[in-house]
PDB file of N, CA, C and O in Angstrom:
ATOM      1  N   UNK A   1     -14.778  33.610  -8.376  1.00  0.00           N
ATOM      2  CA  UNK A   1     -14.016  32.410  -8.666  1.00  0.00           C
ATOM      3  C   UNK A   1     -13.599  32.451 -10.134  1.00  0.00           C
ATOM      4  O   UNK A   1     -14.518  32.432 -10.952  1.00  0.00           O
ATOM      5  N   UNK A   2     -12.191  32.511 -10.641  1.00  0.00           N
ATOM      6  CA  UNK A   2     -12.045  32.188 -12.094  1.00  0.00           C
ATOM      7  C   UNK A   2     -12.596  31.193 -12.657  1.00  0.00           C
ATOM      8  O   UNK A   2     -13.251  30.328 -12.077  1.00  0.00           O
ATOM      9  N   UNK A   3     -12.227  31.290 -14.523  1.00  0.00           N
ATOM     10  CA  UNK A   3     -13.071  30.673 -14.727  1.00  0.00           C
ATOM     11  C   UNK A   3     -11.989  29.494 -15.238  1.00  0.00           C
ATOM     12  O   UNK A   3     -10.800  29.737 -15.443  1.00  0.00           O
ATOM     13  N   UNK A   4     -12.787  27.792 -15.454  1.00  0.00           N
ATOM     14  CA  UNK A   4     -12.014  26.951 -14.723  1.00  0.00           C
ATOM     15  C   UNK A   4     -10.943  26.771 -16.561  1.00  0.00           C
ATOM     16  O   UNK A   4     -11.126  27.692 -17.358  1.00  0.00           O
ATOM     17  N   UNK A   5     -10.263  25.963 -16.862  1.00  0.00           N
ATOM     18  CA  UNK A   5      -9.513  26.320 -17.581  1.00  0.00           C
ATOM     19  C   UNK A   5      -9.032  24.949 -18.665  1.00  0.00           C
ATOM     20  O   UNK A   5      -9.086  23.969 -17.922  1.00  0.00           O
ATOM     21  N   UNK A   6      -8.748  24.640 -19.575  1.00  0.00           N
ATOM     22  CA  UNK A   6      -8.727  23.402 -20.589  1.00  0.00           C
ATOM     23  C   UNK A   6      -6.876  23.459 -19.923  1.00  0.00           C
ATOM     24  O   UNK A   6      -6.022  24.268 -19.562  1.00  0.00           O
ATOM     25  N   UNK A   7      -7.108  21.937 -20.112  1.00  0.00           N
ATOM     26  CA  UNK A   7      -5.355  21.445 -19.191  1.00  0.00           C
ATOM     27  C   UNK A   7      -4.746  21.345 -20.907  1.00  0.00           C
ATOM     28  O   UNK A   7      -5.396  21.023 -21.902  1.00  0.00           O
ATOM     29  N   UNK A   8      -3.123  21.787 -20.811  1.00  0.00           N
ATOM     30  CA  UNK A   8      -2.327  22.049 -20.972  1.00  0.00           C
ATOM     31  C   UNK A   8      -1.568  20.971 -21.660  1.00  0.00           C
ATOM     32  O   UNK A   8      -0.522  21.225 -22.256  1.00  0.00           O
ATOM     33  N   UNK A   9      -2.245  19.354 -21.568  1.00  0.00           N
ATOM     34  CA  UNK A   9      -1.477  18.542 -21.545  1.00  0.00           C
ATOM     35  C   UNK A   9      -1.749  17.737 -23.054  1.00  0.00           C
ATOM     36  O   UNK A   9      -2.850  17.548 -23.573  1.00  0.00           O
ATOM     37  N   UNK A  10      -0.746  17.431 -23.454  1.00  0.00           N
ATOM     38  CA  UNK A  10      -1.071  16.027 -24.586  1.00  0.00           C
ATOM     39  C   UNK A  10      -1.824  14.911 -24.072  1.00  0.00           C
ATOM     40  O   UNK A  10      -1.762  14.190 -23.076  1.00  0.00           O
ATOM     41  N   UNK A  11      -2.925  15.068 -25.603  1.00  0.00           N
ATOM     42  CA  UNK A  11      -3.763  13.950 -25.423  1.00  0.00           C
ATOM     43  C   UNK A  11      -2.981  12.251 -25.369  1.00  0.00           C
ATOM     44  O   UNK A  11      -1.957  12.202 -26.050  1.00  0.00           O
ATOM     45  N   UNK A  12      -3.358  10.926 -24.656  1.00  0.00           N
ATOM     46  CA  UNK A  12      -2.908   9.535 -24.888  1.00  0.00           C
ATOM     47  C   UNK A  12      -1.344   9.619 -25.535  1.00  0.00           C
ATOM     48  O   UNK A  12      -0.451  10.097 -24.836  1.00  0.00           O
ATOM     49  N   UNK A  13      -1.085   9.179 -26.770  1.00  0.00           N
ATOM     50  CA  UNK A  13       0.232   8.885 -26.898  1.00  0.00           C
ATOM     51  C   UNK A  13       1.265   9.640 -27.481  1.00  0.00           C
ATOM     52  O   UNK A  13       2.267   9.289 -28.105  1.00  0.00           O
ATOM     53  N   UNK A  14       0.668  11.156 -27.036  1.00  0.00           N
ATOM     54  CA  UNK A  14       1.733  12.453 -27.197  1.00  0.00           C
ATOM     55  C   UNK A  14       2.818  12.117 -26.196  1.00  0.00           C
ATOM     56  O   UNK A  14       3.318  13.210 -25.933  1.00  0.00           O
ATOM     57  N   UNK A  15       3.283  11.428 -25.681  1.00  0.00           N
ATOM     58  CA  UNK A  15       4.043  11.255 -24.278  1.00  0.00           C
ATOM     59  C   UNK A  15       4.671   9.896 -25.060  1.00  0.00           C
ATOM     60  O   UNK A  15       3.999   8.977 -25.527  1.00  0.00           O
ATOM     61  N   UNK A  16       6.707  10.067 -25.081  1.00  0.00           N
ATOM     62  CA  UNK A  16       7.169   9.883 -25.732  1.00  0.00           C
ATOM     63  C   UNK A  16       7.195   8.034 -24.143  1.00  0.00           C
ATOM     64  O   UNK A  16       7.036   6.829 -24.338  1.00  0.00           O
ATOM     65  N   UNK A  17       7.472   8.842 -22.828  1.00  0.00           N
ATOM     66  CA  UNK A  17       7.501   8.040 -21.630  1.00  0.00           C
ATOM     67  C   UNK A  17       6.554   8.565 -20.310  1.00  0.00           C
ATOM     68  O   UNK A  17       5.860   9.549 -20.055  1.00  0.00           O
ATOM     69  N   UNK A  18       6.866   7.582 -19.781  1.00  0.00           N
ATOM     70  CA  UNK A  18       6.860   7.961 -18.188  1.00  0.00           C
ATOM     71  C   UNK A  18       7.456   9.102 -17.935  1.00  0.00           C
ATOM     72  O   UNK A  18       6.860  10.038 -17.403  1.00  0.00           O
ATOM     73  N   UNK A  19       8.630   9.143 -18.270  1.00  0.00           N
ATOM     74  CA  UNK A  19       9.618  10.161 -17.855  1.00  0.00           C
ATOM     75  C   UNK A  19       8.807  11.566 -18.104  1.00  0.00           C
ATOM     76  O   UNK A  19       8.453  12.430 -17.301  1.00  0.00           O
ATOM     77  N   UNK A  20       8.633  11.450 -19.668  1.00  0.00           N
ATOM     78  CA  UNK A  20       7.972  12.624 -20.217  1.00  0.00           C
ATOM     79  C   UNK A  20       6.784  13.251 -19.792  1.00  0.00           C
ATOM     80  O   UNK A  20       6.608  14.465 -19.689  1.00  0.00           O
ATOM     81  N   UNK A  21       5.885  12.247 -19.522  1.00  0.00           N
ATOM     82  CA  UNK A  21       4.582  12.747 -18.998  1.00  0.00           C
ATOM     83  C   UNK A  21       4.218  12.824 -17.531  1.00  0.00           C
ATOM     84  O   UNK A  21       3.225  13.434 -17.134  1.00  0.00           O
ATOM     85  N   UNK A  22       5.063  12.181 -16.743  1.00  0.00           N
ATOM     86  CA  UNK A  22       5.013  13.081 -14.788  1.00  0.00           C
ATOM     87  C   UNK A  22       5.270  14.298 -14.789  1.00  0.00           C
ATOM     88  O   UNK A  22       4.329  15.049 -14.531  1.00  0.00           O
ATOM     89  N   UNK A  23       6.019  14.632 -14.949  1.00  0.00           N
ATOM     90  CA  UNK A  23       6.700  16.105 -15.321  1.00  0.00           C
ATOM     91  C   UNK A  23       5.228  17.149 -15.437  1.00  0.00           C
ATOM     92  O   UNK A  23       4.701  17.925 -14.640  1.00  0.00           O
ATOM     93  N   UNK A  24       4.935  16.767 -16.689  1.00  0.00           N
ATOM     94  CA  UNK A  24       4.114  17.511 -17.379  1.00  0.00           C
ATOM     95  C   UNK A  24       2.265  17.292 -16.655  1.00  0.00           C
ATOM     96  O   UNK A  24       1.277  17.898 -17.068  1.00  0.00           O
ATOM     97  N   UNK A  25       2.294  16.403 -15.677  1.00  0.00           N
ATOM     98  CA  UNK A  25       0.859  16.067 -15.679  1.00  0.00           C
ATOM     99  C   UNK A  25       1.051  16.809 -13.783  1.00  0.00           C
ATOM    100  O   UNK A  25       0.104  17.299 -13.167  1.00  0.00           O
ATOM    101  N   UNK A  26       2.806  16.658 -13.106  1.00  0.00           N
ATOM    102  CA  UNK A  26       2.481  17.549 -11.916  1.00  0.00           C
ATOM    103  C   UNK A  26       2.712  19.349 -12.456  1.00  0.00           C
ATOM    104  O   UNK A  26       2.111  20.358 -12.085  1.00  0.00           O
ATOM    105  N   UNK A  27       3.395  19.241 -13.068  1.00  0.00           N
ATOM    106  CA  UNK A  27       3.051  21.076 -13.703  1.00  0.00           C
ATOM    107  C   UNK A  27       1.283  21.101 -13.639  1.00  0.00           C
ATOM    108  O   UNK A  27       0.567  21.530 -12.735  1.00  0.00           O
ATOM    109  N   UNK A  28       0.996  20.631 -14.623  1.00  0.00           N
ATOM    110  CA  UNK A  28      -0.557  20.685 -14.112  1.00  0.00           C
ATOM    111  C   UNK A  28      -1.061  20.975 -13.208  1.00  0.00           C
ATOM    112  O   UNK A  28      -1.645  22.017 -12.910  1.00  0.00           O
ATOM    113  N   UNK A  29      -0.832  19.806 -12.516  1.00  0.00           N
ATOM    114  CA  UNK A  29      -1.431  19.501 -10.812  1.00  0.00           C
ATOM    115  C   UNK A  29      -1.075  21.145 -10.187  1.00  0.00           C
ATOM    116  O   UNK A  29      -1.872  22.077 -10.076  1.00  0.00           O
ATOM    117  N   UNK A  30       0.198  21.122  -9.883  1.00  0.00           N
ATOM    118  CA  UNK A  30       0.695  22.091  -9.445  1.00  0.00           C
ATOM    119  C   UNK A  30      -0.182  23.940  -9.989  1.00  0.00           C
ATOM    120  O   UNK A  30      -0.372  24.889  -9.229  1.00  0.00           O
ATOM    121  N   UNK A  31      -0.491  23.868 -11.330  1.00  0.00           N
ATOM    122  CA  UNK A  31      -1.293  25.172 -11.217  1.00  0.00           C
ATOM    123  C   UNK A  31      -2.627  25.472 -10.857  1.00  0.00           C
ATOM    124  O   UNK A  31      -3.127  26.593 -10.769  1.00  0.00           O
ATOM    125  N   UNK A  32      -3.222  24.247 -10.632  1.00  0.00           N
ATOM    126  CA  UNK A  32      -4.117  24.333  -9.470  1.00  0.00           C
ATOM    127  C   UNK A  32      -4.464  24.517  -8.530  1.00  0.00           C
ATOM    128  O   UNK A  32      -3.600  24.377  -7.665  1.00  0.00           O
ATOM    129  N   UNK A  33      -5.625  24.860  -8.115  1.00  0.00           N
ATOM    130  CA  UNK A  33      -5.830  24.734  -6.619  1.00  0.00           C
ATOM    131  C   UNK A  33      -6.583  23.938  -6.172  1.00  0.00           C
ATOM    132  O   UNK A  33      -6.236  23.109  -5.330  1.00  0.00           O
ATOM    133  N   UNK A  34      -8.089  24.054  -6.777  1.00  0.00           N
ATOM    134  CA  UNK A  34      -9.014  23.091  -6.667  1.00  0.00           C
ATOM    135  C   UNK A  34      -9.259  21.579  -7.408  1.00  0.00           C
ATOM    136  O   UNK A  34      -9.223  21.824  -8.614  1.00  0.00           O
ATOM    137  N   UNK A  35      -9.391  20.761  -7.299  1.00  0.00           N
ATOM    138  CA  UNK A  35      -9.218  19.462  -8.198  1.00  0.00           C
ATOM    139  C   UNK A  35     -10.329  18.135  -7.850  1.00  0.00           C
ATOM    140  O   UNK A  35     -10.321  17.356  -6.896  1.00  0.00           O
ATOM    141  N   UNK A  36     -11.088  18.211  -8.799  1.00  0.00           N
ATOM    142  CA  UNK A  36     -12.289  17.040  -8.497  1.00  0.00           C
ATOM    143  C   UNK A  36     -11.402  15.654  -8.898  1.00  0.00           C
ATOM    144  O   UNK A  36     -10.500  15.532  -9.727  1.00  0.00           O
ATOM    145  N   UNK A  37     -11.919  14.804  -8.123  1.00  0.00           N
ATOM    146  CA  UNK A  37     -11.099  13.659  -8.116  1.00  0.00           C
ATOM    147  C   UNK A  37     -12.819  12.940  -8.297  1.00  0.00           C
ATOM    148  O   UNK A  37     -13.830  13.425  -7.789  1.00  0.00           O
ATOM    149  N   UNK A  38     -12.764  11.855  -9.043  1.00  0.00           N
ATOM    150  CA  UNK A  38     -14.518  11.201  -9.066  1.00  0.00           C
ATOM    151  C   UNK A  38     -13.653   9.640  -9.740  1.00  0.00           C
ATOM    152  O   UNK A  38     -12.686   9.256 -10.397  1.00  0.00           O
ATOM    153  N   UNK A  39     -15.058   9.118  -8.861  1.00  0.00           N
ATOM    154  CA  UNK A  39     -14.803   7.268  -9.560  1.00  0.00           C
ATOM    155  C   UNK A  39     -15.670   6.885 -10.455  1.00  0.00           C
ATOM    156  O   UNK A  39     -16.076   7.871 -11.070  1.00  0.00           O
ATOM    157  N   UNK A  40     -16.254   5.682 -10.900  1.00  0.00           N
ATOM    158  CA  UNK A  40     -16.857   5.188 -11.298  1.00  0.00           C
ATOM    159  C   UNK A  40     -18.589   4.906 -10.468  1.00  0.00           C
ATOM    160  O   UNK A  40     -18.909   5.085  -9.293  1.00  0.00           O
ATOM    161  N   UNK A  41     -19.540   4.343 -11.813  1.00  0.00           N
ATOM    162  CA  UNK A  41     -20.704   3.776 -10.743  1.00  0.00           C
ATOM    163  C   UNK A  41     -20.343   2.761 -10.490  1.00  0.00           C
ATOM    164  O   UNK A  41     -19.528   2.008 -11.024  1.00  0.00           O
ATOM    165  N   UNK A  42     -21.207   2.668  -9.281  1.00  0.00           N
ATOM    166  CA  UNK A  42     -20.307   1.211  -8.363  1.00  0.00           C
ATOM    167  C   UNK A  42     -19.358   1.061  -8.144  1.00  0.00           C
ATOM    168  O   UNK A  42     -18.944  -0.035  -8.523  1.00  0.00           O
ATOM    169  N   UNK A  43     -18.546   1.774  -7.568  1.00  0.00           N
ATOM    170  CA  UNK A  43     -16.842   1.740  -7.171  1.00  0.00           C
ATOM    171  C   UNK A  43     -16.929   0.669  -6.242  1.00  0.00           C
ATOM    172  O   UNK A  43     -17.658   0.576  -5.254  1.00  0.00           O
ATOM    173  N   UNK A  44     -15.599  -0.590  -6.951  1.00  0.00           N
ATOM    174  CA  UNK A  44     -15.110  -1.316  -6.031  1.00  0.00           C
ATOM    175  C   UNK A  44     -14.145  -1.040  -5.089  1.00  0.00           C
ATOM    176  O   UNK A  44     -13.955   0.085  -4.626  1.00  0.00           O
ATOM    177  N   UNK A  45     -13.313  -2.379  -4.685  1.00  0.00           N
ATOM    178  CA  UNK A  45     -12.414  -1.300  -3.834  1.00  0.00           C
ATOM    179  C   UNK A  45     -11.073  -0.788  -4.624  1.00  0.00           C
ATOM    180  O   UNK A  45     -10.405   0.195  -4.303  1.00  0.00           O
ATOM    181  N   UNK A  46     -10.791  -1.782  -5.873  1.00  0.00           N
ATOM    182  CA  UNK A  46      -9.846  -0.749  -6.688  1.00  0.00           C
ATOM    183  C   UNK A  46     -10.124   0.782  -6.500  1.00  0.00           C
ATOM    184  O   UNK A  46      -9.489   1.605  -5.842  1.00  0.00           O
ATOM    185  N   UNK A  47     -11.268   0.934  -7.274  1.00  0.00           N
ATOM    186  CA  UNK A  47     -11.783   2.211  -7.616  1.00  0.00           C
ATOM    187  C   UNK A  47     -11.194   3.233  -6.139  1.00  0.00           C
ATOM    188  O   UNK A  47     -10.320   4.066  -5.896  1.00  0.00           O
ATOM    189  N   UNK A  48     -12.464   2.427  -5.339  1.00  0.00           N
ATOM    190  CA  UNK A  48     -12.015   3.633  -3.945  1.00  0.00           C
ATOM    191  C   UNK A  48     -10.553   3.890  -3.362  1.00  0.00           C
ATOM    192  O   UNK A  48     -10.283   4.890  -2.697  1.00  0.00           O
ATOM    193  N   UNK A  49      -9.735   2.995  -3.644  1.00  0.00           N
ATOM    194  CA  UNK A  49      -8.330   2.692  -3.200  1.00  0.00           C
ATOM    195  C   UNK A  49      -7.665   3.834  -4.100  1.00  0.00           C
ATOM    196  O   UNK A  49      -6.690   4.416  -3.622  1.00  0.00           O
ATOM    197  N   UNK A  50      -7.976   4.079  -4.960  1.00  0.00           N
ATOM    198  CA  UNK A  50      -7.753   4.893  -5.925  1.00  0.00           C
ATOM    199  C   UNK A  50      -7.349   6.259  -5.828  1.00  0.00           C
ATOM    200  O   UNK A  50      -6.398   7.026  -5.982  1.00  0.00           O
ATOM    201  N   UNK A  51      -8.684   6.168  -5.459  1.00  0.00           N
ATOM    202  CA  UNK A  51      -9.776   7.896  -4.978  1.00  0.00           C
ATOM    203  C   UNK A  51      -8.700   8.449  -3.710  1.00  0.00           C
ATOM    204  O   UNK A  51      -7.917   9.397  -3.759  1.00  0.00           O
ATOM    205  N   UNK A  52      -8.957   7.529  -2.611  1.00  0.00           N
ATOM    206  CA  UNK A  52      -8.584   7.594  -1.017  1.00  0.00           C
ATOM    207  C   UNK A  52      -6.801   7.930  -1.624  1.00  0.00           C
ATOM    208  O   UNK A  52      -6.311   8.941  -1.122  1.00  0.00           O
ATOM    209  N   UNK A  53      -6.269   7.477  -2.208  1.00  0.00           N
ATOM    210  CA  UNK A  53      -4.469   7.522  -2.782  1.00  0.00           C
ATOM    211  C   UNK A  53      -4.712   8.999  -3.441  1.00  0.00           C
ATOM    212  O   UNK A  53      -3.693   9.610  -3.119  1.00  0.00           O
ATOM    213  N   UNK A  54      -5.373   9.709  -4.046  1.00  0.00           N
ATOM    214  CA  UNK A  54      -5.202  10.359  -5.081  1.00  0.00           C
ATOM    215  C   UNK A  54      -5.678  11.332  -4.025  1.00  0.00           C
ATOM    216  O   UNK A  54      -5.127  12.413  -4.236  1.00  0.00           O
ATOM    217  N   UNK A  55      -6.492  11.388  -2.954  1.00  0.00           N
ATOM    218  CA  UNK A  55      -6.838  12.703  -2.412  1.00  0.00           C
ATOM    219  C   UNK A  55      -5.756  12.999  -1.391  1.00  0.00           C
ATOM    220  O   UNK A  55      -5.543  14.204  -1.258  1.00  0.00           O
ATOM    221  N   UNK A  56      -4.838  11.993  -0.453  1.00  0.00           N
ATOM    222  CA  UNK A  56      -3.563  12.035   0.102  1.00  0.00           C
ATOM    223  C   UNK A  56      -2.743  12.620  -1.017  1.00  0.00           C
ATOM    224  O   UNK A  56      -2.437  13.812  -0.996  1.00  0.00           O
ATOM    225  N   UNK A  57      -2.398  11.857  -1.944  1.00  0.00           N
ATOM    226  CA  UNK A  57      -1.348  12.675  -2.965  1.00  0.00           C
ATOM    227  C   UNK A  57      -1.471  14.292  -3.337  1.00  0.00           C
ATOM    228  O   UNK A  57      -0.505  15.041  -3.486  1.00  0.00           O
ATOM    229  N   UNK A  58      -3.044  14.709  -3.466  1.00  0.00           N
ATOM    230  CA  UNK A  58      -3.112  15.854  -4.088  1.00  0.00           C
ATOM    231  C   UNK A  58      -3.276  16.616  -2.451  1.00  0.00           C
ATOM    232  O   UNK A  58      -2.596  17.637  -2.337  1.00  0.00           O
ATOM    233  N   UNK A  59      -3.994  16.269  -1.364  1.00  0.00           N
ATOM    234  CA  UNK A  59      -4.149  17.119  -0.176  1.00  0.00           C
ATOM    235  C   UNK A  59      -2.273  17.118   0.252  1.00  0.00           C
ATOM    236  O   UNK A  59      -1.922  18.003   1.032  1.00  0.00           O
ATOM    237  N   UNK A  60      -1.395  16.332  -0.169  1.00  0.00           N
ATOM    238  CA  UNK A  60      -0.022  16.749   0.281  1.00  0.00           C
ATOM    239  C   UNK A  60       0.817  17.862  -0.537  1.00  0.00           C
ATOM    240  O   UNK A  60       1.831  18.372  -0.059  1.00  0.00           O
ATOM    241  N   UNK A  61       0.441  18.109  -1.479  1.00  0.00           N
ATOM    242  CA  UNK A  61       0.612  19.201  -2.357  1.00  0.00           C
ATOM    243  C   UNK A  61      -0.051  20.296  -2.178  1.00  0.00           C
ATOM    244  O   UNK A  61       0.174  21.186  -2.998  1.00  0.00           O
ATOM    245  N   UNK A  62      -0.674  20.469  -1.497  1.00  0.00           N
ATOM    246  CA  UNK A  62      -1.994  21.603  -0.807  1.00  0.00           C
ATOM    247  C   UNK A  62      -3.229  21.881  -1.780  1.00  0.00           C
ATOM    248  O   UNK A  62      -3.710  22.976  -2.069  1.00  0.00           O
ATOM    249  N   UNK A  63      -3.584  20.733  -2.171  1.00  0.00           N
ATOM    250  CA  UNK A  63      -4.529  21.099  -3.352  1.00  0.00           C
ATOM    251  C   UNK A  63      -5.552  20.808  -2.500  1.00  0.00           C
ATOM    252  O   UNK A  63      -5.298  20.000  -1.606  1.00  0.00           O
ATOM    253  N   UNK A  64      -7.319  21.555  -2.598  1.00  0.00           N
ATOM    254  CA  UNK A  64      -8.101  21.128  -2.449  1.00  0.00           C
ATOM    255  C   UNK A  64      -9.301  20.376  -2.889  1.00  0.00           C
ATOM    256  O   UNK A  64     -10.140  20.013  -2.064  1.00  0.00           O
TER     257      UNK A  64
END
């Protein structure tokens, strides 16, 4: 298994927009394969609503 790798991305308010930083945060996504997705202790249902959205989003991209 390689070894896992420091992301690519600007820290908080390096990101001029929205515009600027989707782009740059699915490049990311995209050179992945594997991707831990984790909540909080005590996840409410924000939290889990979250989680459950973010593992559809990334399992539709073929990430595991």
């Amino acid at each position: 298994m390689p070894e896992p790798t420091r992301s690519s991305l600007p820290r908080g308010s390096e990101f001029a927009s929205a515009q600027e930083a989707i782009p740059a945060v699915l490049k990311t996504l995209d050179a992945a394969q594997r991707i831990l997705i984790c909540g909080h202790v005590r996840p409410d249902g924000d939290c889990i609503g979250c989680l459950v959205a973010a593992d559809a989003f990334l399992r539709a991209r073929g990430k595991d």
